[in-house]
Every structure is written in structure tokens, then in C-alpha cells.
PALUM-258806 format. One record per residue (C-alpha): residue in three letters; x, y, z. Coordinates in pm, whole numbers, plus 50000, padded with zeros to 5 digits. Each point is the difference from the previous one (the first is absolute). Example, Ala and Ser with C-alpha at 12.3 -4.5 7.8 and 13.67 -1.06 7.14 Angstrom:
% residues 2
{site ALA; {51230; 49550; 50780}};
{site SER; {50137; 50344; 49934}};
This chain:
% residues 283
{site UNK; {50000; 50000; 50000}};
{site UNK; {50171; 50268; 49880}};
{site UNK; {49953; 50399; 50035}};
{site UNK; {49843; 50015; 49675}};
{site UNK; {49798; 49658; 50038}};
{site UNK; {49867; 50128; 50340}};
{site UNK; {49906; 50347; 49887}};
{site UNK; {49788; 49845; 49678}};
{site UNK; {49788; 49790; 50224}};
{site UNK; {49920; 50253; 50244}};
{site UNK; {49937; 50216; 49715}};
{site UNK; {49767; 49715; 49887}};
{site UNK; {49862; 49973; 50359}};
{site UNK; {49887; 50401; 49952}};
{site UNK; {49855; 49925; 49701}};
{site UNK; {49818; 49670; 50006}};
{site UNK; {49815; 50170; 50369}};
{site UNK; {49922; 50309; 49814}};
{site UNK; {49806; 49804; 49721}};
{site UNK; {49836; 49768; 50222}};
{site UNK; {49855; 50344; 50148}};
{site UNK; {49904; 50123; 49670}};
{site UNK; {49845; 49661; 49950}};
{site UNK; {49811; 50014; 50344}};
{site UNK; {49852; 50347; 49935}};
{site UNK; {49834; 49899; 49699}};
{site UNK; {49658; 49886; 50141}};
{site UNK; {49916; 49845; 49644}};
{site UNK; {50175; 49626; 50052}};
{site UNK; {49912; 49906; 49681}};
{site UNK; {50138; 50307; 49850}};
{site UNK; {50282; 50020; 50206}};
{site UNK; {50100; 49652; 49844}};
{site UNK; {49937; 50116; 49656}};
{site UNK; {50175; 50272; 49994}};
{site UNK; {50315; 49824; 50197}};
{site UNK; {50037; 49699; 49804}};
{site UNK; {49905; 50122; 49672}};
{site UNK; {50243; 50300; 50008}};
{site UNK; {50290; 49835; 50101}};
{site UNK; {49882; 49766; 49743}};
{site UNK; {50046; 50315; 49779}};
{site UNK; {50337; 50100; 50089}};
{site UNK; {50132; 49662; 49937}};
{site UNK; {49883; 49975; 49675}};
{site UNK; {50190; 50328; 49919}};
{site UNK; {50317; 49869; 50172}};
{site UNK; {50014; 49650; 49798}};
{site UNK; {50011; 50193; 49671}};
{site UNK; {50356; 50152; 50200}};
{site UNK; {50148; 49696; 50182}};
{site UNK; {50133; 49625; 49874}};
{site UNK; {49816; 49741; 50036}};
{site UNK; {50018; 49797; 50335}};
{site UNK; {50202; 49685; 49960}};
{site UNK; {49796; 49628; 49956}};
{site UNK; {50121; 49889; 50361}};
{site UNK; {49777; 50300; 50161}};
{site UNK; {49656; 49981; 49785}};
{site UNK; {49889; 49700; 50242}};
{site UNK; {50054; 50254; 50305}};
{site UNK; {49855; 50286; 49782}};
{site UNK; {49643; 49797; 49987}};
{site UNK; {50027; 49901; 50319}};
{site UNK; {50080; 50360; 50149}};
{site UNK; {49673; 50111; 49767}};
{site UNK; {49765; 49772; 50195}};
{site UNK; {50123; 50048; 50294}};
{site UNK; {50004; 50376; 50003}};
{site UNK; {49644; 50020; 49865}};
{site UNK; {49889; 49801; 50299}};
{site UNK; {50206; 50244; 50274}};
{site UNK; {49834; 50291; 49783}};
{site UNK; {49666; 49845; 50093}};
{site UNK; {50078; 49928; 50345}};
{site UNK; {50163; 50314; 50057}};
{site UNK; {49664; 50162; 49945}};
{site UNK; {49804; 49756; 50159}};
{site UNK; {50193; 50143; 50284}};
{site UNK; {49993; 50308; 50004}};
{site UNK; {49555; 49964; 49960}};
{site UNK; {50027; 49813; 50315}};
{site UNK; {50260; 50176; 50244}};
{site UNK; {50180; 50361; 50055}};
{site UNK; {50281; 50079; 49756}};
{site UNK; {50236; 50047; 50316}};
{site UNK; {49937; 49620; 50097}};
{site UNK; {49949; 49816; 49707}};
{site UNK; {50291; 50140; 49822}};
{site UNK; {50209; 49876; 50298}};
{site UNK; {49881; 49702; 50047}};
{site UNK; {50084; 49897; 49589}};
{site UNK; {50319; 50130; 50017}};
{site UNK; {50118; 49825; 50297}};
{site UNK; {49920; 49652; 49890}};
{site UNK; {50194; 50037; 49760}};
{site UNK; {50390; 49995; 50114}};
{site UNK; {50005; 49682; 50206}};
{site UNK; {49814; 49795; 49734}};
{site UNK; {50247; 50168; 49726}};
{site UNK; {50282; 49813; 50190}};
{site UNK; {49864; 49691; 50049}};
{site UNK; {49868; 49955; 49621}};
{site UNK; {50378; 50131; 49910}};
{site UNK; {50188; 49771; 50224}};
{site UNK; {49812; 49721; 49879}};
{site UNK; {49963; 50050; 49619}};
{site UNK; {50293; 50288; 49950}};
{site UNK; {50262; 49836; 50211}};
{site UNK; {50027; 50307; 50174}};
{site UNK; {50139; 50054; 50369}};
{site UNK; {50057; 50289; 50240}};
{site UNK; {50203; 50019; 50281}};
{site UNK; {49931; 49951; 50331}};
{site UNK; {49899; 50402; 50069}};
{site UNK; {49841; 50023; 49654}};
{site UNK; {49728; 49768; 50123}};
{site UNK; {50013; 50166; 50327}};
{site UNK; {49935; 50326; 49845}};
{site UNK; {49718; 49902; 49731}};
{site UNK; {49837; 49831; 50306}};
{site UNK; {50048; 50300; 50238}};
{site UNK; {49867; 50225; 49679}};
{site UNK; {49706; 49785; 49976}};
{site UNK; {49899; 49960; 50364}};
{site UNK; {49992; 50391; 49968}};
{site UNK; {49782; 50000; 49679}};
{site UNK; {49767; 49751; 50090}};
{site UNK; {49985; 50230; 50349}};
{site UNK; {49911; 50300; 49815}};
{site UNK; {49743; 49802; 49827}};
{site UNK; {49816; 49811; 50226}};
{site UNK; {49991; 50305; 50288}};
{site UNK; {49620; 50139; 49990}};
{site UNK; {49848; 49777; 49706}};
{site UNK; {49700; 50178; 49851}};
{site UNK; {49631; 49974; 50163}};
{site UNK; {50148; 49836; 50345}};
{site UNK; {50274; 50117; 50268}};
{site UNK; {50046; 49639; 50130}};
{site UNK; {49903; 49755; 49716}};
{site UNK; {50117; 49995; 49595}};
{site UNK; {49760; 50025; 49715}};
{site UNK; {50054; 49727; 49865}};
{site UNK; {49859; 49977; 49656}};
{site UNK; {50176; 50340; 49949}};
{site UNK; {50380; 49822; 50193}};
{site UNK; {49951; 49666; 49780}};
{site UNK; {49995; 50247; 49682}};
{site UNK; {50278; 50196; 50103}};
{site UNK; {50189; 49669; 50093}};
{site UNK; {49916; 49845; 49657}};
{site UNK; {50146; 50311; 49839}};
{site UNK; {50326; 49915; 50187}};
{site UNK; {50064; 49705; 49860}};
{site UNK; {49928; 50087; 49654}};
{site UNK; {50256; 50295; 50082}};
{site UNK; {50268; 49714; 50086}};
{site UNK; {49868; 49761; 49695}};
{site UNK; {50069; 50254; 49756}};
{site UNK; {50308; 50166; 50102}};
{site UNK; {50201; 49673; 50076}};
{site UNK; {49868; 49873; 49610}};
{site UNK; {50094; 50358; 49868}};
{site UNK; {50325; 49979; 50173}};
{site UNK; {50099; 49671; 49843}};
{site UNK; {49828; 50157; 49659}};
{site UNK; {50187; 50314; 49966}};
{site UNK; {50324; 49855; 50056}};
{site UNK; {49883; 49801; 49719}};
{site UNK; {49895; 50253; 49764}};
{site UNK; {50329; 50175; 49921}};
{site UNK; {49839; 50344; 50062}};
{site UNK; {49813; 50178; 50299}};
{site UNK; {49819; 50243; 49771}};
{site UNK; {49896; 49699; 49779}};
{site UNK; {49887; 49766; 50288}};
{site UNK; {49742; 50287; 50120}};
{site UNK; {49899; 50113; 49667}};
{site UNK; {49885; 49672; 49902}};
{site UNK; {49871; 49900; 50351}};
{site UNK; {49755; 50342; 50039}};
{site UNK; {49892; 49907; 49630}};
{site UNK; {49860; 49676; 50029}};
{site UNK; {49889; 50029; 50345}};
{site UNK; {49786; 50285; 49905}};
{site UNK; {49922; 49900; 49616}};
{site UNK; {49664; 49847; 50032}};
{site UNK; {49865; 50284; 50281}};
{site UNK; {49839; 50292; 49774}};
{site UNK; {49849; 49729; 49813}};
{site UNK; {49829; 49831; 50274}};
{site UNK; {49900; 50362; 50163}};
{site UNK; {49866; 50106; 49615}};
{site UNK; {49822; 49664; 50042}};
{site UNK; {49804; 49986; 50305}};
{site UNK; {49950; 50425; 50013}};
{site UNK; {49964; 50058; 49629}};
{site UNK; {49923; 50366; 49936}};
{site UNK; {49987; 50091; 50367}};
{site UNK; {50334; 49874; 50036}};
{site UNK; {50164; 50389; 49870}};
{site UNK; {49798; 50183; 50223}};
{site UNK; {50074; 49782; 50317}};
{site UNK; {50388; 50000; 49936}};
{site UNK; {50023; 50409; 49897}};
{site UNK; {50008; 50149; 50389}};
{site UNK; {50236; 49786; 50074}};
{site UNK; {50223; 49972; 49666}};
{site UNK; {50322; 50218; 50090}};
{site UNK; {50049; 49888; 50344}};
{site UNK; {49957; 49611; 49881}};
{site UNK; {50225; 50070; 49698}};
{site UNK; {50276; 50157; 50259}};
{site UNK; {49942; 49694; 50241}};
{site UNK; {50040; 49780; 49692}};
{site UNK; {50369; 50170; 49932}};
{site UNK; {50064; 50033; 50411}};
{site UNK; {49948; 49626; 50000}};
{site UNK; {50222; 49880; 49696}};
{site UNK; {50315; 50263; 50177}};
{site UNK; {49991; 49848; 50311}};
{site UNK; {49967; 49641; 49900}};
{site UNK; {50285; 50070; 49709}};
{site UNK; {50238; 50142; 50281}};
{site UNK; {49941; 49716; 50205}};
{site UNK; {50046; 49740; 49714}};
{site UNK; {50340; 50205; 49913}};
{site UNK; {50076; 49909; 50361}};
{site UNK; {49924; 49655; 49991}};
{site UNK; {50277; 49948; 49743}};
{site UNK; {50246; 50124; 50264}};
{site UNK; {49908; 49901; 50324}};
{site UNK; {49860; 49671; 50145}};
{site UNK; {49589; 49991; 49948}};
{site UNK; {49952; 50020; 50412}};
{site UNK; {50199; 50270; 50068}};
{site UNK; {49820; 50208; 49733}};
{site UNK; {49643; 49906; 50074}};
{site UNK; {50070; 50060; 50372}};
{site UNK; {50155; 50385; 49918}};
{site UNK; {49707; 50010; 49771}};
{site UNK; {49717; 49973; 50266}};
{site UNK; {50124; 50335; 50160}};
{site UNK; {49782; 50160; 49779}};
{site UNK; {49788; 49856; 50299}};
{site UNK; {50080; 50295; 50208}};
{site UNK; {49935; 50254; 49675}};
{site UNK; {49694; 49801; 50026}};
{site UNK; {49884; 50056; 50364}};
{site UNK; {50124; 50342; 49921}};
{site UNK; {49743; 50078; 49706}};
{site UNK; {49704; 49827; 50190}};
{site UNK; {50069; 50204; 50275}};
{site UNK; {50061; 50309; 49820}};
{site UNK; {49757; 50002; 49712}};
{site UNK; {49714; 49766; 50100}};
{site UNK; {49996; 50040; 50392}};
{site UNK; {50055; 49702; 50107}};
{site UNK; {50185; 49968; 50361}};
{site UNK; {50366; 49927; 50008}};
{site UNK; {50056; 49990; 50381}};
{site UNK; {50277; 49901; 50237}};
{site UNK; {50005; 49631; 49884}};
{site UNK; {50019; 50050; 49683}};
{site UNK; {50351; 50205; 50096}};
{site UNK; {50147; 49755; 50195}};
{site UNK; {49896; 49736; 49723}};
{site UNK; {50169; 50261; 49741}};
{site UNK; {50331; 50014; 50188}};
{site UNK; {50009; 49601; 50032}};
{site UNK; {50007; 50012; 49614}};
{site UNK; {50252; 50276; 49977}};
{site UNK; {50201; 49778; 50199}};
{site UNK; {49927; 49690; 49800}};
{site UNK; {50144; 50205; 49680}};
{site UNK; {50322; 50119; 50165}};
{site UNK; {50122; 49646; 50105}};
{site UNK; {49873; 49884; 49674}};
{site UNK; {50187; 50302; 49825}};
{site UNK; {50318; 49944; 50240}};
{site UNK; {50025; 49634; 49900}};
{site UNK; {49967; 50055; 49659}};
């Protein structure tokens, strides 16, 4: 983990919480989706006409990363319907790390050291603290449709970024791997939204259009610095920096949509900031 690696997945961290926020705000699911998918969608198909083609040994991963993205996209939503931005958010992102380095160690041959795996677990405990302090609708009880959709979106978070790891290692070129991977993911969505909204399908999507279409970019940034990244640095370490957008997260809910932050949510911050630097001082 270099100076450079570290400072393009925190810059990914910034970016990935701000368009989950922009995401959030956008009462219109359906539209929020749309206008997500489809525009990165968009963007990709203007950056293949610019960028080699992936090589063969990553188009298995490619597909797979498509699927499994559109399902997070879905669940990611589902979650937010269900559950505060400031909770849900959390509770995805911190699923994530642990479950990154188990799936890498397994099928990556990947190891840390001893305070590496201290760290990421330290990081976590503080995550999954900031997430599961004051769970929407209840002080002493989860909701649990809306913690088993935020949990779902976890894994699909660690299914996808340990197969897009091994993929863009395979593909010969970062820019490539997300081009192609934001095109077919999102391919098929305006379609399907033409299909089941027809001609009201304009008129739902036009409040909403520029801050969807900046989301859409946001999105393809943060995940493009954090592929970059993964071509550098062991997949754990960088999906474990990565969920410090976390605290950007807690931030904006707290901030922007009201939601209480509180002295828990504090101490679980600093367990996380601690989690990083042993991570960070190992590395």
C-alpha cells in the first residue's frame, strides 16, 4: 500500500459515499436505478470506442462482475427503501472487508500478515459498530428485513470485487476492465425501463436526470480508482481502506439527511481509524 495506492482509495472512499447519497436522495427507486445503471452504461460505451479490448482470460470475470453488480444495484436500493442512509450504507460496507479476505485467501492465494488481519478485523469491528448503533424504527432491536438487505448487499460487495480483482489483472487494462464491465452490466436497463414505463418512462426520469447522470460518472471514478488499486495492492487491504468511505458516509447522513451520529458511532469511527493504520503500517 503505497502513498499513491492509499490516497486513490480514500479518494474512492469520498466518492463512492457521496454517490450513494445522491442515490439515497432520489425518492424515485426506480428512477434512481435507471438513471444509475443506464448512464454509466453510457459512459462505457463511449470509453470502449477509446480503450483495447480486455484480454480472453478476463471476459468470464467480466459476465460474472455484470450479474453480480446488477444484483448489489438492486439490493443497494432495496436498502436504502427499508432503512436510514446513515445505517444501511454502513452496514453494506462493512461486510464487505472480512469476507474479501476470506474469498481471496481461498481462491487468490492471498495472505496478510499477522497485523494485516489484525487491522482489517479491528477496521471491521469499528464499521460494523457504526452500523449496527441505533438501527432504524427501534433503540434496542434491528429491523430486520431492512439489516438482512443491507447484509445481502455485503456480500455481493465482496462477490464482485474479489471476481473483479482476479478479472482486471486479467484484462491487461484498468480503463478497459471498467469500460466493458459498466457496459454490459447496464446494457439491457433503458430497455427494460422503456418496456415496463413506455411513454411515461421520460417524464418520470427528467427531475431526476442530471443528478443520476453525475451519480452514474461518481460511481464508475470511484470503482475505476479502486480497480487501479487492486492491481497494486493485495484485494483485502484495499477493500478494507475502501470502507472508510463509511465514515464520509455517517458523515453525509448526519449532515444532509439528519440522521443521528452520536457518541458510539465515534468511538466505533476511531476503532476503524485504528484498524487502517495497523493495516497501513504493515503494509
Amino acid at each position: 500500500m503505497t502513498p499513491l495506492v492509499t490516497a486513490a482509495v480514500l479518494l474512492a472512499a469520498i466518492t463512492h459515499a457521496t454517490w450513494n447519497a445522491m442515490a439515497h436522495a432520489v425518492k424515485d427507486r426506480f428512477a434512481a436505478f435507471t438513471l444509475l445503471v443506464g448512464g454509466s452504461a453510457l459512459v462505457g460505451a463511449v470509453m470502449v470506442c477509446f480503450t483495447p479490448l480486455p484480454q480472453a482470460e478476463a471476459w468470464p470475470y467480466l459476465i460474472a462482475s455484470a450479474l453480480l453488480h446488477l444484483g448489489y444495484q438492486a439490493l443497494l436500493f432495496k436498502s436504502f427503501s427499508l432503512g436510514d442512509f446513515g445505517q444501511m450504507y454502513p452496514i453494506a460496507r462493512g461486510t464487505a472487508p472480512l469476507v474479501v479476505f476470506l474469498l481471496a485467501a481461498a481462491f487468490l492465494d492471498e495472505q496478510l500478515s499477522g497485523w494485516q488481519l489484525a487491522g482489517m478485523v479491528t477496521a471491521t469491528a469499528g464499521l460494523l459498530g457504526i452500523a449496527l448503533w441505533g438501527i432504524k424504527g427501534s433503540t434496542t432491536r434491528p429491523d430486520w428485513p431492512a439489516l438482512l438487505a443491507a447484509l445481502a448487499t455485503g456480500l455481493s460487495i465482496a462477490a464482485y470485487t474479489v471476481v473483479d480483482g482476479a478479472g482486471v489483472r486479467a484484462s491487461g487494462s484498468t480503463l478497459s476492465y471498467i469500460a466493458w464491465l459498466t457496459l454490459l452490466q447496464g446494457a439491457l436497463i433503458p430497455f427494460y425501463a422503456f418496456a415496463a414505463h413506455g411513454r411515461q418512462l421520460l417524464p418520470r426520469l427528467r427531475p431526476y436526470a442530471a443528478r443520476g447522470l453525475l451519480g452514474a460518472v461518481l460511481s464508475m471514478i470511484a470503482y475505476a480508482l479502486v480497480l487501479w488499486a487492486q492491481t497494486r495492492a493485495p484485494l483485502a487491504t484495499v477493500a478494507a481502506l475502501r470502507e472508510s468511505s463509511i465514515i464520509a458516509g455517517a458523515a453525509i447522513g448526519a449532515l444532509f439527511f439528519k440522521e443521528r451520529f452520536g457518541g458510539p458511532r465515534l468511538v466505533a469511527a476511531g476503532l476503524m481509524v485504528v484498524g487502517i493504520g495497523l493495516m497501513l503500517r504493515a503494509g
